[in-house]
Each structure stands twice: as C-alpha cells, then as structure tokens.
MOPAC internal coordinates of N, CA, C and O (Angstrom, degrees):
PM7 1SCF
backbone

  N    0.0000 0     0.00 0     0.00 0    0    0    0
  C    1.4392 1     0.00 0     0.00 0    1    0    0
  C    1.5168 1   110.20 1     0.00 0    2    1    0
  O    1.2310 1   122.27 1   139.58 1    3    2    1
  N    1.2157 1   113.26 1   -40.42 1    3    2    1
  C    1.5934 1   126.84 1   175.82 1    5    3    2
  C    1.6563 1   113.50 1   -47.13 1    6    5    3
  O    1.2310 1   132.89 1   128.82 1    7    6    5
  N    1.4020 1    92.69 1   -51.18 1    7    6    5
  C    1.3203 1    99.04 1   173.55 1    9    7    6
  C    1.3928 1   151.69 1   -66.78 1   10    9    7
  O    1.2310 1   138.05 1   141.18 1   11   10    9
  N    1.9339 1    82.62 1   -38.82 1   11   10    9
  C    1.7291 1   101.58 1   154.85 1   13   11   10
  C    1.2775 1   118.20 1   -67.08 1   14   13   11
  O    1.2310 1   109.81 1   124.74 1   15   14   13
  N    1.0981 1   136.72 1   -55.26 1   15   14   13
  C    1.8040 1   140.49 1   172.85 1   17   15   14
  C    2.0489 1    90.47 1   -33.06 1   18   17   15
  O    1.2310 1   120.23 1   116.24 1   19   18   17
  N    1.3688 1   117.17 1   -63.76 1   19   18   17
  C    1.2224 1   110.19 1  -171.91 1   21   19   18
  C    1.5975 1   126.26 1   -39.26 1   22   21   19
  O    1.2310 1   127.91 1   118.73 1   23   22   21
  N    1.8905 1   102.38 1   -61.27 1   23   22   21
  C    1.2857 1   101.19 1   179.23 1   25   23   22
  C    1.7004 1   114.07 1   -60.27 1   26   25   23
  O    1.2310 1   128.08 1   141.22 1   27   26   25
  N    1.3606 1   102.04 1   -38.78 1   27   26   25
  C    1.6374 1    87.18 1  -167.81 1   29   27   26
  C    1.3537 1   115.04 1   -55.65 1   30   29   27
  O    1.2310 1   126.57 1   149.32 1   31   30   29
  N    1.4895 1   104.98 1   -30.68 1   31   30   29
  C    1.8230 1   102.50 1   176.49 1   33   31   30
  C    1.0081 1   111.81 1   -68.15 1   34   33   31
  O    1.2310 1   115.36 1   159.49 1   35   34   33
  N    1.3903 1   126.40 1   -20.51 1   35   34   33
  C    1.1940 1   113.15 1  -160.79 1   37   35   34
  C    1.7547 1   101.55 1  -105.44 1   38   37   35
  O    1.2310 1   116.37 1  -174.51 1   39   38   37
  N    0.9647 1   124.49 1     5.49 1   39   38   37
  C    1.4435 1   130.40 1   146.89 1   41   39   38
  C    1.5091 1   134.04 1  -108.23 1   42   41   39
  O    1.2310 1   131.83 1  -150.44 1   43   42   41
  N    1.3869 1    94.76 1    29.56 1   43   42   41
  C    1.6560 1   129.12 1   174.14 1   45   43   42
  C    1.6398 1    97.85 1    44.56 1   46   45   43
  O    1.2310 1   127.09 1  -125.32 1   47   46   45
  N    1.3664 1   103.96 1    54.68 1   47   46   45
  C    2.0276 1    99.09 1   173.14 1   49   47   46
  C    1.3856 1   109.67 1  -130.72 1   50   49   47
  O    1.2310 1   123.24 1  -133.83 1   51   50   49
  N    1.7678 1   111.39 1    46.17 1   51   50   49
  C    1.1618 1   131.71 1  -179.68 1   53   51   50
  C    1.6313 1    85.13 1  -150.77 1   54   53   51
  O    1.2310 1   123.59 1   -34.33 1   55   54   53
  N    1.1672 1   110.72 1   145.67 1   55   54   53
  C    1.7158 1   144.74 1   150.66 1   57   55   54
  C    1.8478 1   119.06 1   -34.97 1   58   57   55
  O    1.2310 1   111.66 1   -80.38 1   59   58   57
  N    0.6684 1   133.32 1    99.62 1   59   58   57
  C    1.9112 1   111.58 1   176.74 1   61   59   58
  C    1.8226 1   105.88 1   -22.85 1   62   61   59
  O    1.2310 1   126.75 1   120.79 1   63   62   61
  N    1.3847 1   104.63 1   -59.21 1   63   62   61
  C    1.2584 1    96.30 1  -176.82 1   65   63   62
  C    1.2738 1   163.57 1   -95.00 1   66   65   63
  O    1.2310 1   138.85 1  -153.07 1   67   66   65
  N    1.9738 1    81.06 1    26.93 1   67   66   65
  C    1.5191 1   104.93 1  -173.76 1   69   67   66
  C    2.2253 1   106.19 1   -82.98 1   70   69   67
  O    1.2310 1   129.18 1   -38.76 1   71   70   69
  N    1.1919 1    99.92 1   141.24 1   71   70   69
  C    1.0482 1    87.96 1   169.06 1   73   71   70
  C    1.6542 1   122.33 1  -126.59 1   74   73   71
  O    1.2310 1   116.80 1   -54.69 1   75   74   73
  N    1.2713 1   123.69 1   125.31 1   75   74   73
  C    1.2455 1   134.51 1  -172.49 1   77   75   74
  C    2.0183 1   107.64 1   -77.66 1   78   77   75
  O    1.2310 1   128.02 1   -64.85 1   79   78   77
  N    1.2654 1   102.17 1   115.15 1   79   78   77
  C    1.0306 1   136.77 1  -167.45 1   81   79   78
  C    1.5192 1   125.65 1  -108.17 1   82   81   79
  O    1.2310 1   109.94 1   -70.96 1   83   82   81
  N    1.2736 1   136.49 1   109.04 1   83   82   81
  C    1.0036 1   132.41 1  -166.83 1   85   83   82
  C    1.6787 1   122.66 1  -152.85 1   86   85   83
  O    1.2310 1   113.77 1   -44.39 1   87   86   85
  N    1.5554 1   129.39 1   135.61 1   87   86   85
  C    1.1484 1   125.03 1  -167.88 1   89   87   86
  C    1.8913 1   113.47 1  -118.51 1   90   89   87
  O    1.2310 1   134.52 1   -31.76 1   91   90   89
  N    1.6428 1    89.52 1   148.24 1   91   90   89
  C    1.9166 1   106.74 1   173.47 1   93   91   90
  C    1.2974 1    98.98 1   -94.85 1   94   93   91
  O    1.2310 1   130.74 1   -57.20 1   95   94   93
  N    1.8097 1    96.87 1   122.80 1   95   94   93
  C    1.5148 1    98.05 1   149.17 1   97   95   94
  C    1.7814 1   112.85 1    60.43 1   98   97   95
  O    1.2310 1   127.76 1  -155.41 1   99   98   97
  N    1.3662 1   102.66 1    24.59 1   99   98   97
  C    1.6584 1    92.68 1   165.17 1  101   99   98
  C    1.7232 1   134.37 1   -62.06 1  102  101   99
  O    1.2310 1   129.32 1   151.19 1  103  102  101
  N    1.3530 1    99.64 1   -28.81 1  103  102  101
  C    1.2801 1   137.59 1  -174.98 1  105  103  102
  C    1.6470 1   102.81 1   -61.47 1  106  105  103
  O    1.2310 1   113.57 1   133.56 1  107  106  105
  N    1.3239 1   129.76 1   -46.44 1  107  106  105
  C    0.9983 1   130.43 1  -173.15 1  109  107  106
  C    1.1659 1   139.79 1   -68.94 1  110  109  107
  O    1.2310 1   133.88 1   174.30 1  111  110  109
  N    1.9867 1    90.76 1    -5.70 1  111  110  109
  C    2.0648 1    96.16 1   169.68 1  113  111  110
  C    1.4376 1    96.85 1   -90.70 1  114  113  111
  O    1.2310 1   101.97 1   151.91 1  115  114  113
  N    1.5307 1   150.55 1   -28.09 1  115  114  113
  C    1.0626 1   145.85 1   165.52 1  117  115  114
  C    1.6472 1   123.06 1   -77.26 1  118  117  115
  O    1.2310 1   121.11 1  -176.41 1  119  118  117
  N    1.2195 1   115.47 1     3.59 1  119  118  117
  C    1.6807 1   110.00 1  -174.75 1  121  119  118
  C    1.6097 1   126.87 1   -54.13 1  122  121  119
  O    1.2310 1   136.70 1   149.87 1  123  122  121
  N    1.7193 1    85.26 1   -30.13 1  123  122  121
  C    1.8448 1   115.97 1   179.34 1  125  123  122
  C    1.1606 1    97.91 1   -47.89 1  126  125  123
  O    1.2310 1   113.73 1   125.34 1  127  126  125
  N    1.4599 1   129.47 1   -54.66 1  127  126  125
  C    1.1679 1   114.58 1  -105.50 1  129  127  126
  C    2.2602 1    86.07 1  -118.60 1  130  129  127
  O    1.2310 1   130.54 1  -179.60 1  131  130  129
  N    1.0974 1    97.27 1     0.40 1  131  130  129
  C    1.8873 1   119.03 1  -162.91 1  133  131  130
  C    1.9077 1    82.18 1  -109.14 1  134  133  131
  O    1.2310 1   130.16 1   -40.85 1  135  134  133
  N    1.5067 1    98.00 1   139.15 1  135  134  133
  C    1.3994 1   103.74 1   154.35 1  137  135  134
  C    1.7997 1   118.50 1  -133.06 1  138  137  135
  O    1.2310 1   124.47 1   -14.44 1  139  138  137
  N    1.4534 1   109.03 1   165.56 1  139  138  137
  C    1.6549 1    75.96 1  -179.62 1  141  139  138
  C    1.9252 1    98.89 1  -145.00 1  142  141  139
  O    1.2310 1   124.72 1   -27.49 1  143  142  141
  N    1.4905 1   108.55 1   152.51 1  143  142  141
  C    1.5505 1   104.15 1  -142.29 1  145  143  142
  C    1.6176 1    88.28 1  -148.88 1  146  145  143
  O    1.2310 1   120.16 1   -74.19 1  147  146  145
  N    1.1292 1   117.30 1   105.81 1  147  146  145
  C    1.6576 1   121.24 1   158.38 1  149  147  146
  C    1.7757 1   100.26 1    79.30 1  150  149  147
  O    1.2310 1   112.16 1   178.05 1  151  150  149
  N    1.4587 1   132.39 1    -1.95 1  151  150  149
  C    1.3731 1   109.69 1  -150.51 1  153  151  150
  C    1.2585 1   114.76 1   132.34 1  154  153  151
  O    1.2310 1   129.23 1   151.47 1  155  154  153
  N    1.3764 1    99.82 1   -28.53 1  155  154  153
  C    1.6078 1   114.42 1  -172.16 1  157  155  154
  C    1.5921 1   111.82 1  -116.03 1  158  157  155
  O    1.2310 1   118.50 1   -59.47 1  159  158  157
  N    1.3866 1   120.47 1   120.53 1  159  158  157
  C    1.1627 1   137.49 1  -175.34 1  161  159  158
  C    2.1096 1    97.03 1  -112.21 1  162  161  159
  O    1.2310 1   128.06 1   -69.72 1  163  162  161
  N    1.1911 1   102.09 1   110.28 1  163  162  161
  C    1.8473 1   118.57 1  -179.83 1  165  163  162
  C    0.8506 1   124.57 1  -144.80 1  166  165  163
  O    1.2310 1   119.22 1   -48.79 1  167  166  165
  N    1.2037 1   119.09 1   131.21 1  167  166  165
  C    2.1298 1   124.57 1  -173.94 1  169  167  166
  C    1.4639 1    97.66 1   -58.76 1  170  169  167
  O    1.2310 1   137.98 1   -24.33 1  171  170  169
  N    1.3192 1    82.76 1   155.67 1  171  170  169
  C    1.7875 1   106.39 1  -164.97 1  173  171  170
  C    1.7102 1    98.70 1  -111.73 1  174  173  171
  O    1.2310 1   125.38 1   150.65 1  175  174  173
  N    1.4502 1   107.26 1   -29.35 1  175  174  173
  C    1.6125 1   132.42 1  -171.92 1  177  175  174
  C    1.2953 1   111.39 1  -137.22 1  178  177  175
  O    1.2310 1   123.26 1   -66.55 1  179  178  177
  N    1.1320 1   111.36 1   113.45 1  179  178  177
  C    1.8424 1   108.77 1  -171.37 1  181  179  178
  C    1.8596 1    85.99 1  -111.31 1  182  181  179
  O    1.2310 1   118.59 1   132.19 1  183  182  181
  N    1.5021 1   120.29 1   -47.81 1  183  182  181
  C    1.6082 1    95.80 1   164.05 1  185  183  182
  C    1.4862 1   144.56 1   -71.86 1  186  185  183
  O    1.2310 1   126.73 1   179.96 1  187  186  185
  N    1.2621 1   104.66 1    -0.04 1  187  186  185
  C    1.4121 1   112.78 1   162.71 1  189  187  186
  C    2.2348 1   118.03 1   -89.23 1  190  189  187
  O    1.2310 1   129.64 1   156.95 1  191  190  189
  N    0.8974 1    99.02 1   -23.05 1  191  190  189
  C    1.7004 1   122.70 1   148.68 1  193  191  190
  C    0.7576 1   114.54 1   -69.55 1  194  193  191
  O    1.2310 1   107.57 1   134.42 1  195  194  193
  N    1.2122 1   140.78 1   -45.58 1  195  194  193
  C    1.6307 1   116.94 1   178.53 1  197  195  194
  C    1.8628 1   115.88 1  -107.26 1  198  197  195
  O    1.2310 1   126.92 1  -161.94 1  199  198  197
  N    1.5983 1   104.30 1    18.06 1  199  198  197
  C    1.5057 1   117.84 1   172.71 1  201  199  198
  C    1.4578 1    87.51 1   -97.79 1  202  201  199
  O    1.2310 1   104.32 1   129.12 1  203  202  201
  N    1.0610 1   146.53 1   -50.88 1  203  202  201
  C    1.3112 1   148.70 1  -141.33 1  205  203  202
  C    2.2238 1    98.20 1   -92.77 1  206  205  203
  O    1.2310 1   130.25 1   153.66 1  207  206  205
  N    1.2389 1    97.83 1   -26.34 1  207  206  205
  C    1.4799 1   106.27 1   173.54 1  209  207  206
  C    1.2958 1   120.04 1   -82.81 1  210  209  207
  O    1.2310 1   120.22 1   154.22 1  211  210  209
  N    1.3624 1   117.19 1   -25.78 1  211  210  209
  C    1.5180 1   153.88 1  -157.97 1  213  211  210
  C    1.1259 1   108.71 1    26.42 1  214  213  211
  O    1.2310 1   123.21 1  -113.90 1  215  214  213
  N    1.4785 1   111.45 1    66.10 1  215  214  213
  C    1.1924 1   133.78 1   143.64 1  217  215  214
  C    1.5474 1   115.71 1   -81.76 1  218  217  215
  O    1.2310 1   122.59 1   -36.02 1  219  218  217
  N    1.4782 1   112.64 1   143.98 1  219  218  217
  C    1.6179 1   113.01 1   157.30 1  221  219  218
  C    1.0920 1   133.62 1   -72.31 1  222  221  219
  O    1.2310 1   114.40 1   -48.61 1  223  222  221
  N    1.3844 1   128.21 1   131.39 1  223  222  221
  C    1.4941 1   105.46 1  -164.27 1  225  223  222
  C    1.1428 1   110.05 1  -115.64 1  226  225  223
  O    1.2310 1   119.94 1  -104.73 1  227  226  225
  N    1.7138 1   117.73 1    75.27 1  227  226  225
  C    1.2944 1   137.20 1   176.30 1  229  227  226
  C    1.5518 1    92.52 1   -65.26 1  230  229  227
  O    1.2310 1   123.96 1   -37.22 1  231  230  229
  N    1.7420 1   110.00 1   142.78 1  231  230  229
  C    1.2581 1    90.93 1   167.60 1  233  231  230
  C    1.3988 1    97.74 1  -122.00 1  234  233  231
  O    1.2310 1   114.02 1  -134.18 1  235  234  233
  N    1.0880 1   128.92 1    45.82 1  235  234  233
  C    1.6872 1   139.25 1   141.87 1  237  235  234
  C    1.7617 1   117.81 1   -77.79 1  238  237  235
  O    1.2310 1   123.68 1   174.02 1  239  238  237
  N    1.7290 1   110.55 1    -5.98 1  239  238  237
  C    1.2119 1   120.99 1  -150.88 1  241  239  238
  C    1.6559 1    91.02 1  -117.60 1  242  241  239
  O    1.2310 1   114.23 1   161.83 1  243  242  241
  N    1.1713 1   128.53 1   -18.17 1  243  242  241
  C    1.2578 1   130.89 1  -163.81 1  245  243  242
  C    1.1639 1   128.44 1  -118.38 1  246  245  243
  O    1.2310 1   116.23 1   -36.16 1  247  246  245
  N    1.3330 1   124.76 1   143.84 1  247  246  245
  C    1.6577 1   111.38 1   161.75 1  249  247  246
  C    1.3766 1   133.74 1  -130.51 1  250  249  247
  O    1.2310 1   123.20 1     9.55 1  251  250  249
  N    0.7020 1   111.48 1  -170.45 1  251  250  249
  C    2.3602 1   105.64 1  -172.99 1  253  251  250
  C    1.5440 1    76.56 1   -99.72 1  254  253  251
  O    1.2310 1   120.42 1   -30.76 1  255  254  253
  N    1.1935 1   116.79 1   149.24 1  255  254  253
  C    1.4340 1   127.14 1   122.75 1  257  255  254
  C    1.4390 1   116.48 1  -121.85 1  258  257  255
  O    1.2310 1   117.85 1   -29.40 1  259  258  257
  N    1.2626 1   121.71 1   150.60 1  259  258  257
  C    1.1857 1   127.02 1  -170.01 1  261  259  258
  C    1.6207 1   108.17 1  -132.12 1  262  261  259
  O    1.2310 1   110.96 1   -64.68 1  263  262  261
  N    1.5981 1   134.62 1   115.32 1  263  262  261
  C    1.3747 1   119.97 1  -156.25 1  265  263  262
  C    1.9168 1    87.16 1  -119.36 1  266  265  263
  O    1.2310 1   115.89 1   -60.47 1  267  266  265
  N    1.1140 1   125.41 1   119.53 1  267  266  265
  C    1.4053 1   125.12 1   160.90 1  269  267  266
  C    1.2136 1   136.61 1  -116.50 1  270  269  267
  O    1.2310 1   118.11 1   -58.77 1  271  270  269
  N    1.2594 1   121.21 1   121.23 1  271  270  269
  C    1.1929 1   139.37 1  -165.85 1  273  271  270
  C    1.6072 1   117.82 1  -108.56 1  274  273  271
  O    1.2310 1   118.87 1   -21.28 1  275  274  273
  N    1.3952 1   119.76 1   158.72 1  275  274  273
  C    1.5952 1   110.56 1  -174.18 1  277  275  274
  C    1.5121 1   106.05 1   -94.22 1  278  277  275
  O    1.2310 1   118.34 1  -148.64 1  279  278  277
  N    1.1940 1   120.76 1    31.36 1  279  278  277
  C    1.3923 1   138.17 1   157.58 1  281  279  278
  C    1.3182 1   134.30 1  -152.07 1  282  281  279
  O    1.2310 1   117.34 1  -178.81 1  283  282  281
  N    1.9279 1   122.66 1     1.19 1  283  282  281
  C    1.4134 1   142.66 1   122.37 1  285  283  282
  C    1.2679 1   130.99 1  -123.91 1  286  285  283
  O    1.2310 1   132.92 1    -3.12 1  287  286  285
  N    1.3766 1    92.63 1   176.88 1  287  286  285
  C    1.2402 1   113.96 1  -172.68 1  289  287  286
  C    1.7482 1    92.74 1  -113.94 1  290  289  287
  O    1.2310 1   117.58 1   -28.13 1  291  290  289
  N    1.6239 1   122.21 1   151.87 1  291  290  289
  C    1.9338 1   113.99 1   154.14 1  293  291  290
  C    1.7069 1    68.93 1  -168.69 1  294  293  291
  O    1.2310 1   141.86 1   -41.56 1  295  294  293
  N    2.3856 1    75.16 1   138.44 1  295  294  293
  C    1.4175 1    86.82 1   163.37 1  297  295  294
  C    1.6835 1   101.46 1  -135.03 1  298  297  295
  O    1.2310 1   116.13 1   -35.05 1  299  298  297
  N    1.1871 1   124.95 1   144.95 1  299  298  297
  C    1.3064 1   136.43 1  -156.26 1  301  299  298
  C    1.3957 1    97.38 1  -135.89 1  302  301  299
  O    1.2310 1   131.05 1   -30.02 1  303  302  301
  N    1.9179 1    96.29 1   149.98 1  303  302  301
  C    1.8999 1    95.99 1   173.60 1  305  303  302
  C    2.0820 1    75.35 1  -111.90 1  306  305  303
  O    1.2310 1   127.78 1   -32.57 1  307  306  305
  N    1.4030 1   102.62 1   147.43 1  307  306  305
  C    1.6265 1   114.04 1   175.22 1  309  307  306
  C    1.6363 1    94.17 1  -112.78 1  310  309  307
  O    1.2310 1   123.06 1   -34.73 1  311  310  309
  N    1.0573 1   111.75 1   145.27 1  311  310  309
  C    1.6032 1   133.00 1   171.16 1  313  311  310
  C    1.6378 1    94.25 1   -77.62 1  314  313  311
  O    1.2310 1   126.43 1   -48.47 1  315  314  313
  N    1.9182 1   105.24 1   131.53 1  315  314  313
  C    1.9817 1    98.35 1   170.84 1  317  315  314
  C    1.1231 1    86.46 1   -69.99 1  318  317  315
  O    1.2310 1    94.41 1   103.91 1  319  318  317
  N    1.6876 1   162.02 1   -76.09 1  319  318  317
  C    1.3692 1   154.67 1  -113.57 1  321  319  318
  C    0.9396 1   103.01 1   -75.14 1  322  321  319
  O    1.2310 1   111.73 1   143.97 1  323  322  321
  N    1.6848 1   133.20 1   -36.03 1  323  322  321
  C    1.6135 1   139.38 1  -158.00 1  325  323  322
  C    1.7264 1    94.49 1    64.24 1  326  325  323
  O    1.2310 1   115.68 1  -134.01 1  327  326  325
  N    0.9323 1   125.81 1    45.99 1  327  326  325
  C    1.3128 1   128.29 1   171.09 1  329  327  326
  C    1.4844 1   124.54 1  -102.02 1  330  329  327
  O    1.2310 1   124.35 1   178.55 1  331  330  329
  N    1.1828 1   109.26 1    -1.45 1  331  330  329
  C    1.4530 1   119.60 1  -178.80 1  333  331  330
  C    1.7722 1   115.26 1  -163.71 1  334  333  331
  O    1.2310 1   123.51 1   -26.93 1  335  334  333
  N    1.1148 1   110.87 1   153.07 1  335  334  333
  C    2.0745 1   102.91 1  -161.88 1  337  335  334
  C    1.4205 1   108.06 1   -66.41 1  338  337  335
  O    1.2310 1   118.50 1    10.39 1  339  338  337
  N    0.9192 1   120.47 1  -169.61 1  339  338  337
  C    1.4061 1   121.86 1  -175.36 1  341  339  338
  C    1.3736 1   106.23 1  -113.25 1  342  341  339
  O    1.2310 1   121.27 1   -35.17 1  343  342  341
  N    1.5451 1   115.18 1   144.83 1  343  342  341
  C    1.6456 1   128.37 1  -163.01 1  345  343  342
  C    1.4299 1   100.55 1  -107.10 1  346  345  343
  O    1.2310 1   120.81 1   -64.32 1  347  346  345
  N    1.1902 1   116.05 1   115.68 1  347  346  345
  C    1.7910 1   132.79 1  -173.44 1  349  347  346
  C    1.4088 1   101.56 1   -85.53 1  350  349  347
  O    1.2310 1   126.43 1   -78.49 1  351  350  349
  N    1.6602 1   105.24 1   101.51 1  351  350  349
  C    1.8019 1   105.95 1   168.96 1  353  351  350
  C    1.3810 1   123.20 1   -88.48 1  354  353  351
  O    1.2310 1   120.73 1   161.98 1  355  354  353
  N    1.2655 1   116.21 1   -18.02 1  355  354  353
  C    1.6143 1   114.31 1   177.18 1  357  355  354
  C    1.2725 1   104.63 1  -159.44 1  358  357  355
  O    1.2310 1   118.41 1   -21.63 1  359  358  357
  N    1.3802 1   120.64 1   158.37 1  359  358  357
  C    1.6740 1   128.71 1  -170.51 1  361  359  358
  C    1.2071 1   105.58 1  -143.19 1  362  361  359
  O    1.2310 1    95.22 1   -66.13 1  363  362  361
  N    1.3964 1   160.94 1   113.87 1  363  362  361
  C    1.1740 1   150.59 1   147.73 1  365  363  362
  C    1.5490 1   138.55 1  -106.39 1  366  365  363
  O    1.2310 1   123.29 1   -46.99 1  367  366  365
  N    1.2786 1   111.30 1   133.01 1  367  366  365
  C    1.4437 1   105.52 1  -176.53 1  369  367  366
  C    1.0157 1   127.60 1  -109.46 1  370  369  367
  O    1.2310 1   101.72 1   -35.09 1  371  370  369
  N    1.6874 1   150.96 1   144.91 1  371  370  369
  C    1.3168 1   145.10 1  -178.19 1  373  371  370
  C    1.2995 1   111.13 1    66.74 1  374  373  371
  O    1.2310 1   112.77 1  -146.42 1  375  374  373
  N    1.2657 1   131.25 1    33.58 1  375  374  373
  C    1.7387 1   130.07 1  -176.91 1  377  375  374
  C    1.2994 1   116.99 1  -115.45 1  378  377  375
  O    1.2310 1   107.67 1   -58.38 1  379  378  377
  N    1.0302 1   140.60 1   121.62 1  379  378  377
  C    1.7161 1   139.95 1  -173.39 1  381  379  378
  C    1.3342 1   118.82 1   -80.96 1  382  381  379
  O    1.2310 1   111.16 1   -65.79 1  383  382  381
  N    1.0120 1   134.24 1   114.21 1  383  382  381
  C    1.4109 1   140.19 1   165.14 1  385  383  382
  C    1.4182 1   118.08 1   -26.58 1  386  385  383
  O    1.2310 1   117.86 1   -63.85 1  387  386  385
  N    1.3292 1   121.67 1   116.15 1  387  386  385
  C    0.9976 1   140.87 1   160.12 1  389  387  386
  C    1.8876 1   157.98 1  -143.09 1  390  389  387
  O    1.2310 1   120.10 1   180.00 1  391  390  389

C-alpha cells in the first residue's frame, strides 16, 4: 500500500492533499472474536465486538443487512442513526445458495 500511495504521487494521479493511509495488524484485537468454517469466516461474539468498539448494543439501534451475490455472501449489523460504521458478522466466498 506504501508503495502504491508512492507511485501514484509520484505520477501526479493523486491530489497534493490526498493522503494515503494505511494500517498493521488492526485485525488482531478482534481475531478472537471471528471464526472461520468451510469458506465462511463469522463472529463467534457479536457482544464482545461491539464492547471492544464501544458501541451499545441496543438492538432497537441496529439492523442485519445481508448483501448476496452469486459469488458472496456479507452479513453486516448497520447502525439506524448511521452514527457509527458497520460491524461485519460473516463473509463468504465460493458458496452456492441454498
């Protein structure tokens, strides 16, 4: 990523004031808490995810979305306020509907 942010600046196809941004190992305070099974990577703890986000986990406040595709699966809780990002409970790839 370091590198891409570089060239593009350096073939002026970035802004002066864009800044390329990138993270180590974010993943690793939540790894606990994700399991992954056939294809399928899904929280194991959706309240320990959203203690660790410190979010409340009213569930008058939340909703499933579920996006399916004929080559994934993503299931997400969305905030009603849009006040906070959305928490990714399951992801799947290569699995057929059934």
């Amino acid at each position: 990523m370091k590198l891409l942010g570089s060239r593009l600046r350096g073939w002026n196809l970035l802004q002066k004031d864009i800044k390329v941004c990138f993270f180590h190992n974010r993943r690793e305070e939540f790894q606990d808490f994700y399991s992954e099974e056939n294809d399928l990577v899904y929280c194991n703890n959706i309240w320990a995810v959203m203690d660790v986000l410190d979010h409340e986990p009213k569930t008058t406040e939340w909703r499933l979305f579920i996006d399916s595709l004929k080559t994934s699966l993503k299931a997400v809780l969305l905030h009603d306020g849009n006040q906070f990002p959305s928490v990714p409970l399951a992801y799947a790839t290569n699995m057929k509907e059934t």
